[in-house]
C-alpha positions as a printed Julia matrix, in Angstrom:
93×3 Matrix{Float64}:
   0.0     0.0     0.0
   1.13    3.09   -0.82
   2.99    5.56    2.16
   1.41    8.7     2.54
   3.41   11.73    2.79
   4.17   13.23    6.01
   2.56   16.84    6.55
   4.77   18.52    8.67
   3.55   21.41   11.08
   3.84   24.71   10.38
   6.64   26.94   11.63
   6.77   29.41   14.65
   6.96   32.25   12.58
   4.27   31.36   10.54
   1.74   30.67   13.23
   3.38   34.15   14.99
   2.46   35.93   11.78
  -0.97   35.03   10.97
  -2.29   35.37   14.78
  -0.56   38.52   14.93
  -2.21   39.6    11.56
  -6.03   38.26   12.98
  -5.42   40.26   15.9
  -4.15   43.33   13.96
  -7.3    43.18   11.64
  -9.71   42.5    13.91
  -8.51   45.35   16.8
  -8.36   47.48   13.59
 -11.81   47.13   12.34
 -13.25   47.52   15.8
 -11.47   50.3    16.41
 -12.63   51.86   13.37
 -16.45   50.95   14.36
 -15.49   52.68   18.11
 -14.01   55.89   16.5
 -17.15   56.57   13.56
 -18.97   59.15   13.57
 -22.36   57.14   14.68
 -24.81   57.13   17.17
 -23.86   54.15   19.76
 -26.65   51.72   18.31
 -25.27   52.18   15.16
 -21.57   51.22   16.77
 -23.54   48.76   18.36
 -25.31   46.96   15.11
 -21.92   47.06   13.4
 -20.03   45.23   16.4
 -22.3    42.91   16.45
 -21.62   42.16   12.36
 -18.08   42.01   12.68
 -18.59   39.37   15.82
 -20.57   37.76   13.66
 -18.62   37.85   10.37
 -15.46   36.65   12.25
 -17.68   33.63   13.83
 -18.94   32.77   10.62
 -14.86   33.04    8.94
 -13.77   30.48   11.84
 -16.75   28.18   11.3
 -16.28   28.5     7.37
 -12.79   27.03    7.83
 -13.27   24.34   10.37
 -15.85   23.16    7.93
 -13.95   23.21    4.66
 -10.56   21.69    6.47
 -13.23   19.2     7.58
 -14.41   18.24    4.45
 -10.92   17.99    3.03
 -10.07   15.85    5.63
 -13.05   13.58    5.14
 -12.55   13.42    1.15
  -8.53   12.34    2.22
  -9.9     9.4     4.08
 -12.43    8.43    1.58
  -9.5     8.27   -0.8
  -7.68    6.28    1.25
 -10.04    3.88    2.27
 -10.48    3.61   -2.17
  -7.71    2.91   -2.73
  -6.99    0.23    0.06
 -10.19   -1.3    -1.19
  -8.54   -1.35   -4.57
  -5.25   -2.48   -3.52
  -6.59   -5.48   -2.0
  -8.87   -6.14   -4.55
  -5.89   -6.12   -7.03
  -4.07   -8.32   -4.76
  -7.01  -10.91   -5.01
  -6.64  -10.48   -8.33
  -3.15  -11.45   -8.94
  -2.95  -14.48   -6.57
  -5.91  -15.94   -8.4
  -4.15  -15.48  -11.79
């Protein structure tokens, strides 16, 4: 059967960088919704968007790293259903 490939973690850096850049982002945006010009409900409405649209973002992935997870096992399980069927195959020849 064949090996598959070892995924190796990410670096340091690179898990520095992008929780550095979702903080940056996010203090940003909220920070621009605090400082507007608005009425508080206004401030209010759009706080509760961006809480929302960062939920949604973080469920999005989980659910697509999910799926691509799921279709990697599928695959796997194929082709170990092929391999042994191709096994059967050339012992009965």
């Amino acid at each position: 059967m064949a090996q598959q490939p070892h995924i190796e973690p990410h670096t340091t850096a690179w898990n520095a960088q992008t929780w550095l850049s979702f903080l940056m982002s996010t203090s940003m945006t909220v920070g621009g919704v605090l400082l507007a010009p608005v009425d508080w409900w206004t401030r209010g409405y759009l706080l509760m968007g961006v809480v929302f649209m960062v939920a949604s973002s973080f469920t999005l992935a989980k659910t697509l790293r999910d799926n691509h997870e799921a279709e990697k096992l599928r695959n796997r399980i194929s082709s170990a259903k092929a391999d042994a069927l191709l096994r059967e195959f050339e012992q009965a020849a």
